[in-house]
C-alpha positions as CSV (number, residue, x, y, z in Angstrom):
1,X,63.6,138.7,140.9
2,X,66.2,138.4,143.5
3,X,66.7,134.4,145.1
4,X,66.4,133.8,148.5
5,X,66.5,130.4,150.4
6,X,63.6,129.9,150.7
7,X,60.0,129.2,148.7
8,X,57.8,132.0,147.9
9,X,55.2,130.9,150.3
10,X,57.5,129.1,153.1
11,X,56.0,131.2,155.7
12,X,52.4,130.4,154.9
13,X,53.2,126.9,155.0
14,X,55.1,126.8,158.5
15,X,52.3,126.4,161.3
16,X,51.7,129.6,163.5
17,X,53.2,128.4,166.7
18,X,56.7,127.3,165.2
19,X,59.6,129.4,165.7
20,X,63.5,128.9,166.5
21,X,64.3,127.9,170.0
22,X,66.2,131.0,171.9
23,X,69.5,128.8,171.4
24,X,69.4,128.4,167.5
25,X,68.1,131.9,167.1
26,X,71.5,133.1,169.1
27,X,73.4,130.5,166.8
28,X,71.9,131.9,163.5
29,X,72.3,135.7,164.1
30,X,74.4,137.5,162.0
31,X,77.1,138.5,164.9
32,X,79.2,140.3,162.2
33,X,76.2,142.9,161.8
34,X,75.2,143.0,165.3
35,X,78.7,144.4,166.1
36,X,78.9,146.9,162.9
37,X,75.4,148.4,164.2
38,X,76.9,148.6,168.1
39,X,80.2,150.5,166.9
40,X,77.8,152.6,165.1
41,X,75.7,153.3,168.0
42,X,79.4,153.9,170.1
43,X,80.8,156.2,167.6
44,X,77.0,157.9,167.5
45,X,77.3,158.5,171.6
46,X,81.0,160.1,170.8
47,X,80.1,162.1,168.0
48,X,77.1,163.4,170.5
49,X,79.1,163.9,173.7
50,X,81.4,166.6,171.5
51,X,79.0,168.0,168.9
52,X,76.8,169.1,172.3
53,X,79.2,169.2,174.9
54,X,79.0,173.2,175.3
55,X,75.1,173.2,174.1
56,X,74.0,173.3,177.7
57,X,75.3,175.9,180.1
58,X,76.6,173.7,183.2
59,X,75.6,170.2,181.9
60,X,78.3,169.3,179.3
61,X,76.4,165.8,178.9
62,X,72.6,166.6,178.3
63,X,72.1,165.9,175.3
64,X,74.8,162.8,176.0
65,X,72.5,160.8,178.3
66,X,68.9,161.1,177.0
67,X,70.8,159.7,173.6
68,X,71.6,156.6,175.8
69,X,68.5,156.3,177.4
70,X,67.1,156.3,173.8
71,X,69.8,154.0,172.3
72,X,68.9,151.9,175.5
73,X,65.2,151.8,174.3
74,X,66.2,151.1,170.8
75,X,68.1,147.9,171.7
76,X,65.7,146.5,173.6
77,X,63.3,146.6,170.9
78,X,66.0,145.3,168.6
79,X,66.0,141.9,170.9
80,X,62.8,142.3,170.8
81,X,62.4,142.6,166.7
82,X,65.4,139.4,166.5
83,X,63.0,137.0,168.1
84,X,60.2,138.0,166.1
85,X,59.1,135.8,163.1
86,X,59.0,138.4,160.1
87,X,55.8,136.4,158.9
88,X,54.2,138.2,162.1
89,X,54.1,142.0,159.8
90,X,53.1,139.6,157.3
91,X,50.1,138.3,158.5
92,X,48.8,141.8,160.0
93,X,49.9,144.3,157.4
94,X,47.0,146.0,156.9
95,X,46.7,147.0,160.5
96,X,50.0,148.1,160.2
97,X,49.3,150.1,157.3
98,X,46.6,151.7,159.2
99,X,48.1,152.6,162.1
100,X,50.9,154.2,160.4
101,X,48.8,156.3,158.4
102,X,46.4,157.5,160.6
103,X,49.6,158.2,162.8
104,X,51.6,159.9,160.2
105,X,47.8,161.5,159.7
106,X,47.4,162.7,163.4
107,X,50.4,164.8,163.6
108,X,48.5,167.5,161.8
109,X,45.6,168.1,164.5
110,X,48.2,167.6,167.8
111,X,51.4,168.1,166.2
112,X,54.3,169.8,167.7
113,X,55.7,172.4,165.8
114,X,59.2,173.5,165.0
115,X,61.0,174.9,162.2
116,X,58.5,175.9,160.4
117,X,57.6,171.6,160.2
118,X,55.0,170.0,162.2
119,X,56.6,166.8,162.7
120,X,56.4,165.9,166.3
121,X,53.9,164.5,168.5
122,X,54.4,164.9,172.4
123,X,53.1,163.0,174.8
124,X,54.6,164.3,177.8
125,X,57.5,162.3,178.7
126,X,58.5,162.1,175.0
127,X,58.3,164.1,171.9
128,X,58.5,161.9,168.7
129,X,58.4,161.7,165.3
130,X,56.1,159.5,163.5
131,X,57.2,159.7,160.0
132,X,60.2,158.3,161.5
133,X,58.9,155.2,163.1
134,X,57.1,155.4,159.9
135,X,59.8,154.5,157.8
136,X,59.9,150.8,159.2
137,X,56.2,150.3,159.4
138,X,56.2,151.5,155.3
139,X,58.2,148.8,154.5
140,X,56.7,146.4,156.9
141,X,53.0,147.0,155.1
142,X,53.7,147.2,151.6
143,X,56.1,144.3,151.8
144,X,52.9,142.4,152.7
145,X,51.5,144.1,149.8
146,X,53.5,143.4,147.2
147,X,54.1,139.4,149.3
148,X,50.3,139.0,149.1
149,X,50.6,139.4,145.2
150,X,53.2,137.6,144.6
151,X,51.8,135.4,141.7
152,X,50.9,138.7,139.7
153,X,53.8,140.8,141.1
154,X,55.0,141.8,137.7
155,X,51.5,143.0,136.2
156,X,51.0,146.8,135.9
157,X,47.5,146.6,138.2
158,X,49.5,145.7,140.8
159,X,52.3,147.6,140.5
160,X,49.6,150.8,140.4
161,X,48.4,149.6,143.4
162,X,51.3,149.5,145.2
163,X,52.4,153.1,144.1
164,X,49.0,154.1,145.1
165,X,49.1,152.9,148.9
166,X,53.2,154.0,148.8
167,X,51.8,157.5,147.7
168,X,49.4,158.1,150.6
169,X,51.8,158.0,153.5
170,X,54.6,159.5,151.9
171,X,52.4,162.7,150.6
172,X,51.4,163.1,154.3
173,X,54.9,163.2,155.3
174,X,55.6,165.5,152.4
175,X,53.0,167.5,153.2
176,X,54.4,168.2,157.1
177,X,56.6,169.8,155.5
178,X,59.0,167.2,155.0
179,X,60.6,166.4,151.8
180,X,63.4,164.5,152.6
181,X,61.9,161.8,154.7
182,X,59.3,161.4,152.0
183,X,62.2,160.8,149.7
184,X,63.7,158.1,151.5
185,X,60.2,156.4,151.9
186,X,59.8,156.5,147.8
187,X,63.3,155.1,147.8
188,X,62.4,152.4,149.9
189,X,59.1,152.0,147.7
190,X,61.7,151.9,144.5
191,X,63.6,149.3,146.3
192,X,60.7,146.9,147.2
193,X,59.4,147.1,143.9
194,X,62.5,146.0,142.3
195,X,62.7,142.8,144.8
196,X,59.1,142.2,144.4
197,X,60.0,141.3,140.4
198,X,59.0,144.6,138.9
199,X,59.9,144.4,135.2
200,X,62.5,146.4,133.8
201,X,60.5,147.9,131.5
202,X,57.8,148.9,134.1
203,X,60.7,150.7,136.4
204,X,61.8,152.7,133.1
205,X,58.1,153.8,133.0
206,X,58.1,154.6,136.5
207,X,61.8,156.4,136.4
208,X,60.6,158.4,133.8
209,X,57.2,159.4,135.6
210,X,59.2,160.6,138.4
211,X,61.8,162.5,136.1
212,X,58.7,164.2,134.7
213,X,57.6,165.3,138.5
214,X,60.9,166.5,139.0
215,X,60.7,169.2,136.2
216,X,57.2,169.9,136.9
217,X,57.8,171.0,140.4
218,X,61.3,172.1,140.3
219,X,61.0,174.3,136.5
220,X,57.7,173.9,135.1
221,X,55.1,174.5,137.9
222,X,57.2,178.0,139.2
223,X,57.5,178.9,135.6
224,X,53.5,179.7,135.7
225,X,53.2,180.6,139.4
226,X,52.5,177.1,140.5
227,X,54.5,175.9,143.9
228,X,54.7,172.7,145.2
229,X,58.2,173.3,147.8
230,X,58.3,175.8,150.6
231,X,60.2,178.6,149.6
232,X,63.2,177.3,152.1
233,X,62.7,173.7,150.1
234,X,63.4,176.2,146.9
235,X,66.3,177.7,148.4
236,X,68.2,174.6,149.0
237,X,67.5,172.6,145.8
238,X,68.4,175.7,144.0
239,X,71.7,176.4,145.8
240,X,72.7,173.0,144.9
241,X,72.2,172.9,141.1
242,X,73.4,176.5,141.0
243,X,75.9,177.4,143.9
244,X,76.7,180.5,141.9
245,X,73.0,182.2,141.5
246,X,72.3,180.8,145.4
247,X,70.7,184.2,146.8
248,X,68.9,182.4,150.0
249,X,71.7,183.8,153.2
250,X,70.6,181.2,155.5
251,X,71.1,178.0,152.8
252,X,74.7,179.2,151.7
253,X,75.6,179.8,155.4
254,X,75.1,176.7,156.3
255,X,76.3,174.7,153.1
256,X,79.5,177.2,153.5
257,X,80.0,176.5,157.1
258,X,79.9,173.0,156.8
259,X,82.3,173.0,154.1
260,X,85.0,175.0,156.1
261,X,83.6,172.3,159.3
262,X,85.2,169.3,157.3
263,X,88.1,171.1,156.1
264,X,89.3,171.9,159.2
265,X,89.4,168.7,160.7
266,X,92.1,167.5,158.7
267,X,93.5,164.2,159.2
268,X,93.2,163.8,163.0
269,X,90.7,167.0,164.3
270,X,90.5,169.5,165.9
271,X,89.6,168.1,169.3
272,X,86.4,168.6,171.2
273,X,87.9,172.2,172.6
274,X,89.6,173.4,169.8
275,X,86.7,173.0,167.3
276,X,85.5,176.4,166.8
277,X,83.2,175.7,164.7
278,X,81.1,173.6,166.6
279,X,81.9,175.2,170.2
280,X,81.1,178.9,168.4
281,X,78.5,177.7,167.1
282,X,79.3,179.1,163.3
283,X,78.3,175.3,161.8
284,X,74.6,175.4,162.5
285,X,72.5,172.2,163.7
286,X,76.0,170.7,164.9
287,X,74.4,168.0,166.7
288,X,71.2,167.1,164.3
289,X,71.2,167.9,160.9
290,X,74.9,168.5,160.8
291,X,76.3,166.2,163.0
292,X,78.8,164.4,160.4
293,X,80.4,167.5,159.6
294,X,81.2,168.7,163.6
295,X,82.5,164.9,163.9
296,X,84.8,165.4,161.2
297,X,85.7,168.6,162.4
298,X,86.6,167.4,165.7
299,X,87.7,163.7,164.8
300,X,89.5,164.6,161.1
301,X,89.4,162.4,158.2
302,X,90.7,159.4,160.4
303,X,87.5,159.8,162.7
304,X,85.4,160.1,159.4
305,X,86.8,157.4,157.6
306,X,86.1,155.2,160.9
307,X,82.2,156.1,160.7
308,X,82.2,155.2,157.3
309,X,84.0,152.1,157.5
310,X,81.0,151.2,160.0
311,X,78.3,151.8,157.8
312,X,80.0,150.0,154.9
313,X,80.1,147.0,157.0
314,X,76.8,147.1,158.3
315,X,74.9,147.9,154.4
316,X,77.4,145.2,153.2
317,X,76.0,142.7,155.8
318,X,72.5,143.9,155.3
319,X,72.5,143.8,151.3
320,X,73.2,140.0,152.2
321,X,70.1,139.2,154.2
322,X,68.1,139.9,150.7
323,X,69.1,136.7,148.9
324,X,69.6,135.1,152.6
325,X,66.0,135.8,153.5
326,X,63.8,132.8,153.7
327,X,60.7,133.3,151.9
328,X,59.9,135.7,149.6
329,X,58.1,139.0,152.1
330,X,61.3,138.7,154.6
331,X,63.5,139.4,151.1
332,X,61.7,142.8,150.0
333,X,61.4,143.8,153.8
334,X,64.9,143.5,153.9
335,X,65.6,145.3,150.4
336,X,63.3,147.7,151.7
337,X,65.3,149.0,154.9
338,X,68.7,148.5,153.2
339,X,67.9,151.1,150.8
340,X,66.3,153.1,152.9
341,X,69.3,153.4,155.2
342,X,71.9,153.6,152.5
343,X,69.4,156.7,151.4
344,X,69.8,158.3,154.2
345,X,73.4,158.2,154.8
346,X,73.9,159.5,151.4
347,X,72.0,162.5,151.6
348,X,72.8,163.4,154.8
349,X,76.6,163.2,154.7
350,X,76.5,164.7,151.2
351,X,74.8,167.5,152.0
352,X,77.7,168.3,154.6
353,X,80.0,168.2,151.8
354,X,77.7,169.8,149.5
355,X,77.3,166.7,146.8
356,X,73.7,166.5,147.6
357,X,71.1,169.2,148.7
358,X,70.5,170.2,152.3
359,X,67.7,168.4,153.7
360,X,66.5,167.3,157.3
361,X,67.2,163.2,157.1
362,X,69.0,163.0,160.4
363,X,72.7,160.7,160.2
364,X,71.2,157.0,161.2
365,X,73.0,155.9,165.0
366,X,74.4,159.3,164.8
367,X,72.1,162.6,164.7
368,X,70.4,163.7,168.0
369,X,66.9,162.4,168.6
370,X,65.2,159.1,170.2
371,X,62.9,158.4,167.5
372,X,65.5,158.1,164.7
373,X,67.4,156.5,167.0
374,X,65.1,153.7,168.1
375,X,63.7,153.2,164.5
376,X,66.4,152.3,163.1
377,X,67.3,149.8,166.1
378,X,64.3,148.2,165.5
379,X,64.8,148.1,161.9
380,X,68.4,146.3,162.3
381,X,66.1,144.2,164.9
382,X,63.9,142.8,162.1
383,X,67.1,142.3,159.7
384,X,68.5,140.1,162.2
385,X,65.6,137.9,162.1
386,X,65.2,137.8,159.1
387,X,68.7,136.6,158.6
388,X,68.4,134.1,161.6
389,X,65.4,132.6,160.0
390,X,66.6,132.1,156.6
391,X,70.2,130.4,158.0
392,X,68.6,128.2,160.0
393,X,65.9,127.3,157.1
394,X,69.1,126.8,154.7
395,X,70.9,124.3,157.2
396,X,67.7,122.0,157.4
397,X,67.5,121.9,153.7
């Protein structure tokens, strides 16, 4: 188990009503993070106002300003998150539990579909994406979970138990269909358990379970007419383990097209005018799924290495929170989104490069869409408390 500053049940102890004045909040926030996330956020905006700049006959910034308004929305709910006591998810897990699930649950009677997914929800003003607001409210509940248990955390019961309320949400999800947002909420799962003081030899057990689940629904469950994937899901997994017997069009299109998209950036890009293939649309999903390779396209390897550099800084700063965290739930929420976010940025710019399979995890402060956009906001929101808490807790020790 991971140290933190502060004692495992610090935020049972502390009354209710106490929290940081607005001053020592502001003088315990982690300002070095804070700017990593808003560079991210500014090189997001740029990457958006090329990628989409000839998507919209006659409005060159569509897609530009509902990304602010949504970036707009996400920040305020990251103040909002900053000056929120972590204990708060604590205390009312369940409910959050709850919600997310029956949310998560609700997409499949009123759910918007597209892409062959039903994913989205729209209420008018706003179409959104559960399973992405999801992703925070996963790690809020089970961290409470796992928190609540503390004093048996490393006993198998309660390690089944967690797996067995982790496995509900993310099989909805899965079920959508969408596999790769049910991966990164198993990875976040993975990484809770392991600050939650999960024995070694219990993770083997589990990391040989899901190697097992692997085979069984990538080799053994086709081998005797079984399917658990969508046939596109087959398509991508197998044109990443075997490039060569790839016979899906649409999968080595896109992998292909990518490729050349990050090639021909170069060192400095191509420009937002000279990028062909963005602007002829050749490089599919340039401003979504794909957005890392039309930025590198158009920016080069200088513009890439930039974006990088930013989340570098920002999972650097965020790893730190886990041993900084106060009390013992505020370190595996923490763990929890870290992992989750570093997930997600490896898969997605992988698959533009074609070092991991093609999936639909949007690019975090990058990709097109409000809900990714605000979740993760709010996430950096409650790492930002968290870290404020456990400073200030550290300097009255």
């Amino acid at each position: 188990m991971l140290e933190y500053a502060g004692s495992q049940h610090a935020g049972r102890r502390a009354p209710r009503d106490e929290g940081l004045a607005l001053v020592a909040v502001l003088r315990s926030l982690d300002w070095v993070l804070l700017a990593g996330v808003a560079g991210l956020v500014a090189v997001g905006l740029w990457a958006v106002a090329g990628a989409t700049r000839f998507a919209v006959t006659g409005s060159p910034s569509y897609y530009l300003d509902r990304q602010m308004i949504y970036a707009g929305v996400g920040a305020a709910l990251l103040v909002v998150a900053a000056f929120l006591d972590a204990d708060v998810y604590r205390r009312y897990w369940k409910l959050i539990y709850g919600g997310m699930t029956l949310l998560i649950a609700f997409v499949f009677l009123v759910g918007h579909a597209a892409r062959g997914s039903t994913r989205w929800i729209n209420v008018g003003f706003f179409t959104f994406q559960p399973s992405e607001f999801g992703k925070l409210a996963f790690v809020l509940a089970l961290a409470g979970f796992i928190a609540d248990r503390a004093r048996g955390g490393s006993s198998v019961g309660t390690t089944i138990r967690v797996l067995g309320l982790g496995a509900l949400p993310a099989l909805l999800v899965f079920a959508q269909p969408d596999l790769g947002t049910a991966l990164v909420y198993l990875a976040a799962l993975a990484a809770m358990l392991f600050v939650g003081g999960t024995s070694w030899r219990q993770l083997a057990a589990l990391g040989s379970v899901a190697a097992l689940l692997v085979v069984a629904v990538l080799w053994a469950g086709p081998a005797v007419g079984v399917t658990f994937l969508k046939g596109y899901q087959q398509a991508r997994l197998t044109c990443f383990v075997h490039p060569s017997h790839c016979s899906d069009g649409d999968t080595r299109y896109n992998l292909e097209q990518s490729m050349v998209a990050v090639g021909a950036g170069q060192i400095y890009g191509r420009g937002v005018h000279n990028s062909t293939q963005t602007n002829l649309n050749f490089l599919p999903e340039h401003g979504t799924d794909f957005v890392f390779a039309s930025f590198s396209e158009q920016h080069g390897f200088v513009g890439a290495s930039l974006l990088l550099a930013l989340y570098l800084l920002v999972l650097w700063r965020a790893l730190r929170i886990v041993s900084i965290a106060r009390d013992f739930y505020s370190a595996i929420v923490a763990g929890g989104i870290v992992v989750a976010l570093l997930f997600q940025i490896f898969v997605n710019v992988g698959m533009t490069m074609g070092i991991a399979p093609i999936t639909g995890i949007p690019l975090p402060f990058v990709s097109v869409g409000g809900s990714s956009m605000i979740a993760n906001l709010a996430a950096m929101g409650v790492l930002l408390a968290i870290y404020a808490r456990g400073r200030a807790a550290r300097r009255r020790r």
